[in-house]
N, C-alpha and C positions, 0 to 999 in steps of 0.2 A: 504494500500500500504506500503509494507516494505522498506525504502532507509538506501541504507547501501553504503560506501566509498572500502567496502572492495570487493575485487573479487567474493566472495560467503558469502549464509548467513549458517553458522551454524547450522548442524543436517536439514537442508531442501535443496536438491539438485534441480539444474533446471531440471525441465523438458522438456521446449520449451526455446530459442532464439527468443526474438521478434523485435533486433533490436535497434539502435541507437539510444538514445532521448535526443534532447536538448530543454532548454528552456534560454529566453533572460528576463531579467530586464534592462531598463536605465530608469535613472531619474536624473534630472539638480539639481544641487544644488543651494540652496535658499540664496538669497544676505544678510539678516540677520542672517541665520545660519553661512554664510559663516565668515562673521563680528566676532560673537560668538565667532567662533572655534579660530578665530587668536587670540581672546584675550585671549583665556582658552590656545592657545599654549605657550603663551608671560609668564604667570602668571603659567602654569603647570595645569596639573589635566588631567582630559578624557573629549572631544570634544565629549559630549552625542548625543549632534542632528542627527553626523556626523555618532556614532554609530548604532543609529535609523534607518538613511537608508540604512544603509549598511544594517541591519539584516529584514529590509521590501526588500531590494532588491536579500535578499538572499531567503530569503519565499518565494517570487515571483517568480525565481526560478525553485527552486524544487516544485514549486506547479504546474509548467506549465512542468516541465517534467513527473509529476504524474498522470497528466491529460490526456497528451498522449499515455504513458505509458497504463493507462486505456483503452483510446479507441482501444487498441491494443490488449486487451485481459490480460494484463501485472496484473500479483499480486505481482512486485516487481521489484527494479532497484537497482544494482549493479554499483560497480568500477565508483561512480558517484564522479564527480571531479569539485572543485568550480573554476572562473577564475573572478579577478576582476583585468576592467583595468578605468583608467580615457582620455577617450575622451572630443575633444571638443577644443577652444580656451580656452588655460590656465589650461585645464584637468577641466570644469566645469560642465562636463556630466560624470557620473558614468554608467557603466555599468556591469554587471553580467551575469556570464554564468554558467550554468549548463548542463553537460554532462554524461550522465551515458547506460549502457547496458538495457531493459527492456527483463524482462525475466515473465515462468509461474514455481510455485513452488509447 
């Protein structure tokens, strides 16, 4: 499956239009991560943990619009676009969006 951000992929034109595909990640954030992160903010540095979910909640994802994308017939998704917002009491559910074109190439 080829995912590309961009409108088209390069030297391969679509052939078929298959349609809209999104896929959802949320995941809570963990009270000793959260701990962590304040004190890696207070002191400086990169809040790791914090970037860990993000990038399993971005995998997740694009893995779940790839998938549909596939049962679709789809050998590739286009103009796919990431959205991350923080839900919840206090913003302590993350969430992720992925939205992209499923196309045949």
């Amino acid at each position: 499956m080829i995912l590309a951000t961009t409108p088209e992929i390069a030297g391969k034109p679509a052939q078929e239009y298959l349609g809209v595909v999104a896929g959802e990640a949320i995941v809570g954030a963990n009270l000793f991560r959260d701990l962590f992160a304040s004190v890696r903010d207070i002191v400086g540095g990169r809040a790791g943990a914090y970037e860990e979910v993000l990038r399993d909640a971005r995998e997740t994802a694009l893995r779940e619009i790839a998938e549909e994308a596939e049962r679709r017939g789809a050998n590739a998704i286009v103009g796919i676009s990431l959205d991350y917002e923080a839900i919840g009491s206090g913003g302590s559910i993350l969430m992720v969006t992925a939205v992209g074109t499923a196309i045949r190439v």
